[in-house]
MARKENU-317861 format. One record per residue (C-alpha): residue in one letter; x, y, z. Coordinates in steps of 0.2 Angstrom, whole numbers, padded with zeros to 4 digits. Example, Ala and Ser with C-alpha at 12.3 -4.5 7.8 and 13.67 -1.06 7.14 Angstrom:
+------+-------+-------+-------+
| code |     X |     Y |     Z |
+------+-------+-------+-------+
|    A |  0062 | -0022 |  0039 |
|    S |  0068 | -0005 |  0036 |
+------+-------+-------+-------+
! end
This chain:
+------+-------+-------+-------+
| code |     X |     Y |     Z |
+------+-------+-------+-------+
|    X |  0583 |  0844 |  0637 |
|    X |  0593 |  0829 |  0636 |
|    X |  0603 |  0820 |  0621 |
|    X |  0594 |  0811 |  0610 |
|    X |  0600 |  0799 |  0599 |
|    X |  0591 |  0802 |  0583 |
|    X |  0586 |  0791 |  0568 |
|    X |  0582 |  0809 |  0559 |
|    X |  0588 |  0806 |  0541 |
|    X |  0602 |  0821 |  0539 |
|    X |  0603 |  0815 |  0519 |
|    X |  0591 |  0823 |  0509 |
|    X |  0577 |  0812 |  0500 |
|    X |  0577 |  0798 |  0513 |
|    X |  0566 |  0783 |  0510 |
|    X |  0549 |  0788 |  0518 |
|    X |  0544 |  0775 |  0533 |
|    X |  0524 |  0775 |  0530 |
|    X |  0523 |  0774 |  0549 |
|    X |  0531 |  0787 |  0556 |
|    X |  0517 |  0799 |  0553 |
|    X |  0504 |  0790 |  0562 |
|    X |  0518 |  0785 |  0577 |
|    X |  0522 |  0803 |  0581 |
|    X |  0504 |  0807 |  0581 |
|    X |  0500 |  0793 |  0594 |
|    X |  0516 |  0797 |  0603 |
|    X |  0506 |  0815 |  0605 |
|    X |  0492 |  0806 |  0610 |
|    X |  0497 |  0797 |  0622 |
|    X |  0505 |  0813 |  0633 |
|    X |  0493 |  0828 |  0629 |
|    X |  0476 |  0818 |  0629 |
|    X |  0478 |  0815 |  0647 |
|    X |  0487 |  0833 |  0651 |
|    X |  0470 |  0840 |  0644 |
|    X |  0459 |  0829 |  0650 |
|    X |  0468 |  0835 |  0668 |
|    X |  0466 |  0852 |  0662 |
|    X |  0449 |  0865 |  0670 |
|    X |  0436 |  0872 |  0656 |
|    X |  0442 |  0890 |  0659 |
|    X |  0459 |  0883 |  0652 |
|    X |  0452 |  0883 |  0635 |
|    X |  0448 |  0896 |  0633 |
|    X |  0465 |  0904 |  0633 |
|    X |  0472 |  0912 |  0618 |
|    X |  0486 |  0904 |  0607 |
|    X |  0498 |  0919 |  0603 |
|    X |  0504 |  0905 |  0587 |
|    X |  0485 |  0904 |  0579 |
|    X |  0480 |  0925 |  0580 |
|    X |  0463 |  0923 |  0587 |
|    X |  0459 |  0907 |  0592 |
|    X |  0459 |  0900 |  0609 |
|    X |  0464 |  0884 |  0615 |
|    X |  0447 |  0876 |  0612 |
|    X |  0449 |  0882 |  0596 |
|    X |  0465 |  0874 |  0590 |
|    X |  0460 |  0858 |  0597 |
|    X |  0442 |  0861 |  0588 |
|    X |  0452 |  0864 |  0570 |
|    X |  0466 |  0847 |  0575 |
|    X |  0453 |  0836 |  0578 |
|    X |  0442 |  0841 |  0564 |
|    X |  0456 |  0839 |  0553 |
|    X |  0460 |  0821 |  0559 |
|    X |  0442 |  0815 |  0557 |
|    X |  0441 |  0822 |  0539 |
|    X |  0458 |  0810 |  0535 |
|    X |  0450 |  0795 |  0544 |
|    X |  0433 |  0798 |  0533 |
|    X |  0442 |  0803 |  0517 |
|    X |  0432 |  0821 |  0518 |
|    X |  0442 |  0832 |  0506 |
|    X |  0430 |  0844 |  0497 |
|    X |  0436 |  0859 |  0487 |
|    X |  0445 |  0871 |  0498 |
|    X |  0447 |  0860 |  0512 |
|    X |  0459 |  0866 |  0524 |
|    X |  0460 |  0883 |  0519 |
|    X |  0456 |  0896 |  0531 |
|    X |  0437 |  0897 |  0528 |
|    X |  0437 |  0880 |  0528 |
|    X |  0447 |  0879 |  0545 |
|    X |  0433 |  0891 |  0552 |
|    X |  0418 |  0882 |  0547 |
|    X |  0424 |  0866 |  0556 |
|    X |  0430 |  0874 |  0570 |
|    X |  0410 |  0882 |  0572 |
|    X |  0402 |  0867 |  0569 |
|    X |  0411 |  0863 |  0586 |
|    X |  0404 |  0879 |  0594 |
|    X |  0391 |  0870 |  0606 |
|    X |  0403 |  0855 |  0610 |
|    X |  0409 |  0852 |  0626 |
|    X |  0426 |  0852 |  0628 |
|    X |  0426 |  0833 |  0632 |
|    X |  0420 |  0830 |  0616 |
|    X |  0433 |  0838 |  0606 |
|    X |  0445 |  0829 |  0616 |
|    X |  0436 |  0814 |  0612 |
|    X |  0437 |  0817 |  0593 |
|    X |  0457 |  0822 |  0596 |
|    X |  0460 |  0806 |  0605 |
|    X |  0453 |  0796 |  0589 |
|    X |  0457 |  0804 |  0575 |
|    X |  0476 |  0806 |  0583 |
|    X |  0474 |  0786 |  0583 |
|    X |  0463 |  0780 |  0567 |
|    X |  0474 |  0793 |  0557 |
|    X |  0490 |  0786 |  0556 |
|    X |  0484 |  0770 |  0545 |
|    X |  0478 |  0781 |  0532 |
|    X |  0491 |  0792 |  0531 |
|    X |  0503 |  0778 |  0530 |
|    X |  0491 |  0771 |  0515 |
|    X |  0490 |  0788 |  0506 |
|    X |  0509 |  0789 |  0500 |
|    X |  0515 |  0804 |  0508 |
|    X |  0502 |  0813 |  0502 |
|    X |  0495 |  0816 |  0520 |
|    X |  0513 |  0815 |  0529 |
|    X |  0513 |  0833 |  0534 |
|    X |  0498 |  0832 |  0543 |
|    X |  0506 |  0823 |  0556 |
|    X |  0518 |  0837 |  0559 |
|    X |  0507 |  0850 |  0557 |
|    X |  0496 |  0840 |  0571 |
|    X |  0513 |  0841 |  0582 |
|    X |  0517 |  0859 |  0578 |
|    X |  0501 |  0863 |  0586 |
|    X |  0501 |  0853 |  0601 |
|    X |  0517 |  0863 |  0604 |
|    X |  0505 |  0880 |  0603 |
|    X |  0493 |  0872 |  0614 |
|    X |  0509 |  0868 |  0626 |
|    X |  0514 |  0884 |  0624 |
|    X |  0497 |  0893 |  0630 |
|    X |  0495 |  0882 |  0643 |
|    X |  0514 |  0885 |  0651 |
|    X |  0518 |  0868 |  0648 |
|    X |  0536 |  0862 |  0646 |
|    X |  0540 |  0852 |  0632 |
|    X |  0531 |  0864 |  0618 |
|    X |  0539 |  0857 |  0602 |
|    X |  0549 |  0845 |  0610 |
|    X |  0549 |  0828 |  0619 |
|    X |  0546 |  0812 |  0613 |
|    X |  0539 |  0815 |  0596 |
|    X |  0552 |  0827 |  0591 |
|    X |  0565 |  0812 |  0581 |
|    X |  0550 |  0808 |  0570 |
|    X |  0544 |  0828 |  0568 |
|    X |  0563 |  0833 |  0562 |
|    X |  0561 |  0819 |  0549 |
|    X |  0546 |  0825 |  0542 |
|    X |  0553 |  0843 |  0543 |
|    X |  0567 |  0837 |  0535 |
|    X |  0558 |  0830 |  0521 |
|    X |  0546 |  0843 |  0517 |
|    X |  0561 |  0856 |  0517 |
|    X |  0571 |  0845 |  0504 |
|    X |  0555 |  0841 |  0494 |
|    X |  0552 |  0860 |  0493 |
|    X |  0567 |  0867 |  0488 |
|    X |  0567 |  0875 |  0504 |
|    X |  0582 |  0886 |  0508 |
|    X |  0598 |  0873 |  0511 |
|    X |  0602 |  0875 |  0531 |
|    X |  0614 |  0863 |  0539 |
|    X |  0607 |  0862 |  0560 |
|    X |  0620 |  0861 |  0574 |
|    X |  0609 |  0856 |  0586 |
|    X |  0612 |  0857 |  0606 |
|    X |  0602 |  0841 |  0610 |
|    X |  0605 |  0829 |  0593 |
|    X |  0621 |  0820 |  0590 |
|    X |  0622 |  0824 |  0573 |
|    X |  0618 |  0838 |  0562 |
|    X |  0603 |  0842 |  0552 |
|    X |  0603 |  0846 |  0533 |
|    X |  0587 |  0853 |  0528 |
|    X |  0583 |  0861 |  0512 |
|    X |  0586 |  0860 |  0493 |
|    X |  0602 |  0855 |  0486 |
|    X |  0603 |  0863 |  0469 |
|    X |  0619 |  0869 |  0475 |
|    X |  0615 |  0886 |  0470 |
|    X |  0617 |  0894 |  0487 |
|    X |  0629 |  0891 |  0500 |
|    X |  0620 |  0881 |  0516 |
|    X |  0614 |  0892 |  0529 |
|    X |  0619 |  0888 |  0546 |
|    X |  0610 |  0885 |  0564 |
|    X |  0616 |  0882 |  0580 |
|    X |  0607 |  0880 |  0594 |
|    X |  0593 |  0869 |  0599 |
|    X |  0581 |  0858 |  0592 |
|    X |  0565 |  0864 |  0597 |
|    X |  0569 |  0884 |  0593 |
|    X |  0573 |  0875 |  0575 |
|    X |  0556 |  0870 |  0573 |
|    X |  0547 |  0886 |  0580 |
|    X |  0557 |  0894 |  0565 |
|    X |  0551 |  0883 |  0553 |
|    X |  0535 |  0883 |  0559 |
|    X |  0536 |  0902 |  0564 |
|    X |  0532 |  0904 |  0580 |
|    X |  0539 |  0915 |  0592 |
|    X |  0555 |  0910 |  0600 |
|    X |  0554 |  0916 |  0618 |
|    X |  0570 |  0924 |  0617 |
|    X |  0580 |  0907 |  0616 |
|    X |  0599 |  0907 |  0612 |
|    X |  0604 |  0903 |  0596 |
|    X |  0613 |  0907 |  0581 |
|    X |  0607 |  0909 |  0561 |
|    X |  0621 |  0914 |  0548 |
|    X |  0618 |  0915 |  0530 |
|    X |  0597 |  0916 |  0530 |
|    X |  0584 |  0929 |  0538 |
|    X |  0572 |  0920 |  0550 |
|    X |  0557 |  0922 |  0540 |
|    X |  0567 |  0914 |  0525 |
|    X |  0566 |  0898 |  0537 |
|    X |  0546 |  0899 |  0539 |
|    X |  0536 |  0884 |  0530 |
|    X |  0520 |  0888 |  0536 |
|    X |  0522 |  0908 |  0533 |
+------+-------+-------+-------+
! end
């Protein structure tokens, strides 16, 4: 990967950009859309080792689902919890994979004003929209899983969520970023962990997903202390 010059905020509690969300979901958009379009039926129905379970189809069936719900404001008791999760992803059952795709390719577009609208309420649904592209990625053996273009804008939202959780303070040396991360609380209470390596094997610990054996270093925190989505 090359070096990219970041606009990630490294200072903890940075001022929301309302935008950001709905850019780095049309940034995705606008490069897996057509790689799946591209893609043969049989290649959805390959399992994602990420998602236990579910198939390609099936993590595309629960992304758009969960865009379209956002777009129409459809936020019923229990919504996104796992049940919930697998009900939308039957109600897809008989779809053909073009359809789904169709309902990705909208939602990843109408999305992005309502989030903007929604005061961060909704921001992490951008990321977790990105985080699963990378799984798609992944089980397709495409390059670029929890990388490329979009991944400036997902390290802010990572960024944020970490800091607005408390999360466990880590400071990120990363390979392919000029400057370092600093995610996590600041209470002050713990010494800052500390990761070198790259960017990309940063998110699949955050997001906990495998690492592929990738080189990297982790002092002062266990991996699954890292895990959001855990």
């Amino acid at each position: 990967m090359t070096s990219t010059t970041s606009t990630t905020s490294t200072t903890p509690g940075g001022d929301r950009d309302p935008e950001l969300p709905g850019r780095l979901l049309a940034t995705e958009r606008d490069t897996l859309v057509p790689l799946l379009r591209a893609r043969p039926d049989q290649d959805f129905a390959l399992p994602v080792a990420a998602c236990p379970g579910w198939s390609v189809r099936d993590v595309l069936a629960h992304c758009s689902a969960v865009l379209t719900r956002v777009v129409e404001s459809r936020f019923e008791k229990g919504v996104f919890s796992p049940e919930s999760n697998e009900r939308d992803i039957a109600e897809r059952a008989e779809w053909p994979n073009a359809r789904i795709l169709d309902e990705l390719e909208r939602g990843m577009t109408g999305a992005g004003p309502v989030i903007a609208e929604a005061g961060g309420a909704l921001d992490m649904v951008g990321l977790g929209e990105w985080v699963h592209a990378g799984d798609v990625r992944e089980a397709l053996g495409e390059p670029g899983a929890y990388g490329g273009a979009g991944l400036p804008d997902a390290l802010t939202l990572l960024v944020r969520r970490t800091v607005q959780e408390g999360h466990v303070p880590l400071q990120a040396d990363l390979d392919d970023m000029d400057e370092p991360l600093r995610l996590g609380g600041v209470s002050g209470e713990r010494t800052p962990a500390r990761f070198i390596g790259d960017a990309a094997t940063l998110v699949r610990l955050y997001a906990g997903r495998p690492v592929g054996g990738a080189s990297y270093e982790l002092a002062g925190a266990e991996e699954g202390e890292l895990n959001l989505f855990g």
